[in-house]
N, C-alpha and C positions, 0 to 999 in steps of 0.2 A: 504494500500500500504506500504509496504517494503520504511523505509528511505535509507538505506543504497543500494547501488548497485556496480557493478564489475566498478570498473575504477576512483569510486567516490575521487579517494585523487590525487587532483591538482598539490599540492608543495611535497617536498623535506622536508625529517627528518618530518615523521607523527608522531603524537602521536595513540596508539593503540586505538578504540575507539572513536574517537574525529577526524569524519574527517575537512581537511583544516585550521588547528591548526596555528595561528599567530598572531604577536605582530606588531603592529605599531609602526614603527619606528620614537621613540622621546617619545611617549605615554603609560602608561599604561594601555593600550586598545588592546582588544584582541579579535580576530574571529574565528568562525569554523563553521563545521556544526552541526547536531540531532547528539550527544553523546549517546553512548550506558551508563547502569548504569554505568559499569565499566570504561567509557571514562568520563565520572561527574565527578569522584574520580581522575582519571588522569590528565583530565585541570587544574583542581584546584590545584591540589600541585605543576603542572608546575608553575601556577600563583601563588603561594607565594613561591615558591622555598625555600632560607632558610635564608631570612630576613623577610618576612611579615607574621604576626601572622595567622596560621590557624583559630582562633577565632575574626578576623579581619574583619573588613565591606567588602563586596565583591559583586559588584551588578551585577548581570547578566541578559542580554535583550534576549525575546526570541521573533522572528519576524514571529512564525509563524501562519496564517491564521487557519493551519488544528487541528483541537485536535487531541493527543499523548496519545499511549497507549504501553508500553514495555512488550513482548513474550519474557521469558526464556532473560531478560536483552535487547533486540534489539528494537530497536524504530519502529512504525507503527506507520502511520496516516488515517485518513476516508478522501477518494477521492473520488468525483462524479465519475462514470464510464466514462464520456467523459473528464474527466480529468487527465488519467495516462497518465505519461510520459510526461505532459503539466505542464508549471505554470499553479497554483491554483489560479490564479483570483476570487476570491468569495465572492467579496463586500466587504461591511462596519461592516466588523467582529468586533466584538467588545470583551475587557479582558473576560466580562463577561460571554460572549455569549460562548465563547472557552473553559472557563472552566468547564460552567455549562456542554456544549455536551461531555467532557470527561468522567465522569462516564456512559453516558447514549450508547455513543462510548463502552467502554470498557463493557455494557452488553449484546451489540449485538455481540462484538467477543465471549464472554463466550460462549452465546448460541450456536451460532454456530459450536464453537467448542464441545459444547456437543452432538449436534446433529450428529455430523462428527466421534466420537468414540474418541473425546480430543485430535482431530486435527482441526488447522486452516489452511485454504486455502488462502495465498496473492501474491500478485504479485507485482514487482519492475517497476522502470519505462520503462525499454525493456519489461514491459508485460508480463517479465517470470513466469510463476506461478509455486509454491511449498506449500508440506505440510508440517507442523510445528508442532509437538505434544507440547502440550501446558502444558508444568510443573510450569510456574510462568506470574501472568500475574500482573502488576501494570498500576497505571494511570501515568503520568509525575508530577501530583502535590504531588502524594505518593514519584516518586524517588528522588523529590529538599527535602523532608522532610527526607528523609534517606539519602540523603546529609548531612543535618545539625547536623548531628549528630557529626561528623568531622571538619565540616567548621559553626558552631553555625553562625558565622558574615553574611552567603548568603544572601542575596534579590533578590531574585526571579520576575520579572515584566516581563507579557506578553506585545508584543505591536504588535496587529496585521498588516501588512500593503500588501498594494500588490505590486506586484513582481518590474512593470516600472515605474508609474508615482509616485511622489509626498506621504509620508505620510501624512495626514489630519495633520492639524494645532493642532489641539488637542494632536495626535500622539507625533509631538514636544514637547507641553506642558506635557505631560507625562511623558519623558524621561527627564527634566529640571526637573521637580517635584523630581522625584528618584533620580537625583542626585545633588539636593542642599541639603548642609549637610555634603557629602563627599570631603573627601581632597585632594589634590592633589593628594598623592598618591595610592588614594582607585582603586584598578583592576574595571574596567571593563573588564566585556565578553559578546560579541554577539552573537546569532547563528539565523539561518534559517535553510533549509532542508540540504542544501550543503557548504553553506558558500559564497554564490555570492552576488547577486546582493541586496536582500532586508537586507542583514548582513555587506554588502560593505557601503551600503546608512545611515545605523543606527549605524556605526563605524567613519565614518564623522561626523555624529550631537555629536557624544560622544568627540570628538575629539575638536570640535567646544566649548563644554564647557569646557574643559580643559584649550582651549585657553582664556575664557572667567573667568577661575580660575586666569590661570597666569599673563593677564593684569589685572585685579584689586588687586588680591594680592603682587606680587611681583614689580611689577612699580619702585614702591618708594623704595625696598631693593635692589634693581639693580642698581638702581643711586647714590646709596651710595657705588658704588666700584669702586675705582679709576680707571681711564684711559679705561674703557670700552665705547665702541661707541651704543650709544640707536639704532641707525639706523641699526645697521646690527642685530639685536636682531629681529628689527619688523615683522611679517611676513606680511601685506599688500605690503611690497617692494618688495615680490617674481614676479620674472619677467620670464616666459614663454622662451623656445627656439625660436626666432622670425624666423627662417626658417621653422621653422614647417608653415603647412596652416593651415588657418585660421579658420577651424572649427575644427579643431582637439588643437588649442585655446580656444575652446567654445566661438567664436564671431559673434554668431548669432542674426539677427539683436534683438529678441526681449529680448535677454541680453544684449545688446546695449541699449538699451530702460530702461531696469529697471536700471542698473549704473545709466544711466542720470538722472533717474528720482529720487535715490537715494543718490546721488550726493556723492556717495561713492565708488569710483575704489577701493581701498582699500578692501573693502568687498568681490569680486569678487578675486581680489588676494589672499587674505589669502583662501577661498574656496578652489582655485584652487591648493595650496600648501598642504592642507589637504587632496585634493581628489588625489592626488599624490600621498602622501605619502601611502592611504591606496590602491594605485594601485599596479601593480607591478614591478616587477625591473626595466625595462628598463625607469619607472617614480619618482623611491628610494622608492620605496613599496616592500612590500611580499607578494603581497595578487594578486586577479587574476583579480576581477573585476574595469577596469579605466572608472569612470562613464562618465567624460567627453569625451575621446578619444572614446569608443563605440559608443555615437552619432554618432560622424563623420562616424567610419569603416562602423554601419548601412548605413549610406546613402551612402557611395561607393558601397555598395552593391546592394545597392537599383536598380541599374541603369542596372542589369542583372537578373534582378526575373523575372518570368513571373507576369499576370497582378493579378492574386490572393495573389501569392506571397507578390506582394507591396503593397496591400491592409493592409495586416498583417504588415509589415514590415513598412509602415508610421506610421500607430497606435503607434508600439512602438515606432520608432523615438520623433514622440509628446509627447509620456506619458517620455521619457526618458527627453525630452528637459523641461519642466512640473515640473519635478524633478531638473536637473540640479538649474532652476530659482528659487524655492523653497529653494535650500540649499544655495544661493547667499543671496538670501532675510534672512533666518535663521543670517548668515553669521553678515547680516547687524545689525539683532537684538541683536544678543549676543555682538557686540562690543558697541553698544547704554547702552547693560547692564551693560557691565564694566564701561563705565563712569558713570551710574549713581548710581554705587555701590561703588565708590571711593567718590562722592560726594557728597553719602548718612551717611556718617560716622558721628557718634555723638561723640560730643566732649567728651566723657568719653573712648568710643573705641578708640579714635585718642592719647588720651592719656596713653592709653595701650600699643597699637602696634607701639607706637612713636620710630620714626629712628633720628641718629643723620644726624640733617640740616633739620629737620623737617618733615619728610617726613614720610609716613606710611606705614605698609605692613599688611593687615588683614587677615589671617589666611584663607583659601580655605574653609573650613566647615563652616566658620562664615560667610561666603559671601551671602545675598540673593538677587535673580532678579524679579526684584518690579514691573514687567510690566509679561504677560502672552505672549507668540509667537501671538495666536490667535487676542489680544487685539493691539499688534503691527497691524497685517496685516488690522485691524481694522482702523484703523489710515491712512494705506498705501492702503484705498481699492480698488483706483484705479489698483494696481498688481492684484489685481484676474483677472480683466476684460484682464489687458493687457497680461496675458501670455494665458487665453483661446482663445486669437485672435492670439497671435503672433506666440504660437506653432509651428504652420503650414506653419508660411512663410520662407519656402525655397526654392531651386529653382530645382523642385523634374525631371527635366527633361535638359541636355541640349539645348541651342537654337542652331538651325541650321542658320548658317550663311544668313543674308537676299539672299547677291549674287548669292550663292549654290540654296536657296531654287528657286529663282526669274530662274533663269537658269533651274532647272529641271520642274517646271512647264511650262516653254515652251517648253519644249522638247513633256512632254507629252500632250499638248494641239493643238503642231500643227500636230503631226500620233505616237501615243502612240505606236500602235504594230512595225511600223518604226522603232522607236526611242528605242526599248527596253532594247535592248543592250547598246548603250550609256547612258540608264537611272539607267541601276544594275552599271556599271562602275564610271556613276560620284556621283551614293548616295555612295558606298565604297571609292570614294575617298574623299569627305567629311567627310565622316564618319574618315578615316586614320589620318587626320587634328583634326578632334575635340576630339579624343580620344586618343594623344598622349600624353596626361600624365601619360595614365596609364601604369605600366609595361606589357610587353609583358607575355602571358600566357590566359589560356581556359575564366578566366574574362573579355580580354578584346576584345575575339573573341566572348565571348558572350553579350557584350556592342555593339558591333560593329553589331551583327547581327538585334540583337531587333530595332536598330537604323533603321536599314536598310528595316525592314519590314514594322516601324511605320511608316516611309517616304514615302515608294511605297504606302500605306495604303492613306497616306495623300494628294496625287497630282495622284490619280486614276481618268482620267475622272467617268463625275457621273455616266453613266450608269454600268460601270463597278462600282463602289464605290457601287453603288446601291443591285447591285448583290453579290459582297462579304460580306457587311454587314449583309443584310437577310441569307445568310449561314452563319456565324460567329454569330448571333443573335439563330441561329436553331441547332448550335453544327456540323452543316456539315467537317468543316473546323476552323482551327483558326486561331489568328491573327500570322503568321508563312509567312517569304517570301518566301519560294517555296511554299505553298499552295495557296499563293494569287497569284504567279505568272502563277500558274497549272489552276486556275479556270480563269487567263485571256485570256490563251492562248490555249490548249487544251481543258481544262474543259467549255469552253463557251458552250451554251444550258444546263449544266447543273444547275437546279433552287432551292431553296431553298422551 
């Protein structure tokens, strides 16, 4: 499959080659999407522009799942056939795994293309298919090598993950590995296929140790400057728009739960001001995906899918919320690591990086964190159990009012066909009541209607109940209010 496709560059002032090109703002941390060869050479000189040495450490994460193969400079990936145009959810890939199947990738393009007259047949995620005459074909681990020809300083680390929920614990430890060592100002770059959501997610944890550089190193050099206040420096003090609602907060109960059980608001603050930053504007981001605020949008949306639709659509909300908890918890670990990297100092370093009034400031590359993510969660291991229970508790459906509900069941219990009229009348006027938050438009005619079907559905005497379910079971009809109200009312004798 074709990385690249028509539409694919999100923001404003692209770089050629390099789609969805950006810096975090505060950070030298930097996202995009699969870079053509020619967009590798691009990022990179963006990223040292013309104070950081082109022969300078440069570490860059690559998030993706599929192994990479460049036709004539342009990126390709191996996709299941039930996978174009989908996230590639494809398990517990591993570095290993991804690089070994890239030569073996890149011999099945060969061939094929020999067989084809030294053209290749692919297609992008609309499916479009085209042929390619194939003048140069490399693997990805050949183009980061002709990279370095330029940029000697790259490190290069895959870290495979998948698209919604959570990277494995390991994953974390991977990315802490690669970059303990580097200094403060070492670039990071992250990519995925486009630059969303698994590039969004692993631009946060980079970010997270940044912050994890600057409170153990700097602390003590900051307090040595007169008249500055520690307090507005900290970032656990970041405080949310308190008009915003509450899940667009991320204050779902089983983040509620892990705080307390953390006994760390703080941790949850600063996440959220990192996940901010790497959201976009309208959160002081440049970037496209708001990991937090997407929960929410998912579940307002949730409430107008049909019933396969939310099938899909919970799954991610979970896997998304799964994530969220995970980067809280991270959150929690990496500030655990500053203190004990401050307090890990031996009395020959303290007399090194000695400040006047006693105080220290150790150098970001000299910093190391003495505990693993994993061996944390270890510790914490009540959190695993609680976020695979908690995921789920939301409240995936409005309640309809007891009085409403109590009211329409006796309408239809004492002459259903009677009453039918009064009964479409007072589920829509419930329904008007319970869905006035939302702005008026086609979502909240189509909130309003689902409402309305699931309610007729729900206080159907049983004989009728009895008979639309067996058609609704059989594909006759679905669950739709004028089909259920067609099979109550003319369509009777018709059976399943």
């Amino acid at each position: 499959m074709a990385d690249h496709f028509a539409n694919i560059q999100k923001l404003p002032d692209p770089i050629a080659g390099c789609p969805n090109f950006r810096r975090v703002p505060g950070y030298k941390v930097y996202c995009c999407g699969q870079p053509t060869i020619a967009g590798f050479e691009a990022c990179l000189t963006k990223v040292c522009g013309d104070t950081y040495p082109k022969d300078g450490k440069i570490i860059w994460f690559n998030l993706r799942q599929e192994p990479s193969v460049y036709v004539n400079g342009e990126p390709l990936c191996a996709r299941p056939a039930n996978k174009i145009g989908e996230y590639a959810e494809l398990g517990n890939i591993t570095r290993d795994q991804n690089k070994a199947d890239e030569p073996e990738f890149m011999k099945v393009c060969e061939n094929r293309a020999k067989e084809n007259g030294g053209k290749l047949k692919v297609v992008d995620i609309n499916k479009v298919e085209k042929e390619v005459e194939v003048k140069e074909m490399k693997t990805l681990s050949e183009v980061i090598e002709g990279a370095k020809a330029k940029f000697p300083g790259l490190v290069h680390m895959r870290v495979p993950v998948c698209n919604s929920a959570a990277p494995l614990e390991n994953d974390f430890d991977i990315m802490c590995d690669t970059l303990t060592g580097t200094s403060i100002n070492t670039p990071i770059i992250i990519n995925d296929q486009v630059g969303l959501s698994r590039a969004t997610t692993a631009c946060v944890i980079a970010c997270l140790f940044k912050e994890f550089q600057i409170n153990a190193s700097f602390e003590g050099l900051v307090e040595t400057v007169p008249g500055v206040n520690l307090d507005l420096l900290k970032m656990d003090r970041y405080k949310m728009d308190p008009n915003k609602d509450a899940l667009f907060r991320g204050e779902f109960e089983v983040i509620k739960e892990l705080v307390a059980e953390l006994k760390d608001e703080g941790a949850k603050n600063e996440c959220d001001k990192v996940i901010d930053k790497n959201g976009p504007a309208k959160t002081g981001g440049t970037g496209i995906k708001q990991l937090r605020e997407n929960i929410a949008e998912s579940k307002l949306s949730y409430e107008i899918m049909d019933d396969a639709a939310q099938v899909f659509l919970k799954s991610k909300i979970m896997d998304n919320i799964h994530k969220y908890f995970y980067l809280i918890a991270f959150t929690a670990y990496m500030r655990q690591a500053a203190e004990l990297a401050r307090s890990a100092v031996s009395d020959e370093d303290k007399a090194k990086n000695s400040l006047t009034g006693g105080k220290t400031a150790i150098p970001g590359d000299q910093l190391k964190v003495n505990k693993t993510f994993a061996a944390f969660m270890e510790e914490h291991a009540v959190l695993r159990g609680m976020v695979e229970a908690g995921k789920g508790k939301l409240q995936w459906e409005r309640d309809i009012p007891a009085a409403a509900l109590a009211n329409l069941e006796s309408l239809a219990t004492t002459d259903f066909k009677a009453n039918l009229g009064k009964i479409i009348h007072d589920i829509y006027q419930t329904a008007h009541t319970m869905f006035a938050d939302m702005p008026q438009g086609d979502h909240k005619k189509r909130a309003k209607y689902r409402f309305a079907s699931k309610t007729l559905m729900r206080i159907l005497p049983n004989n009728l109940k009895g008979e639309v379910e067996a058609l609704i079971e059989k594909k006759s009809i679905t669950l739709d209010l004028y089909e259920i109200l067609g099979q109550c009312t003319w369509g009777q004798g018709i059976k399943a």
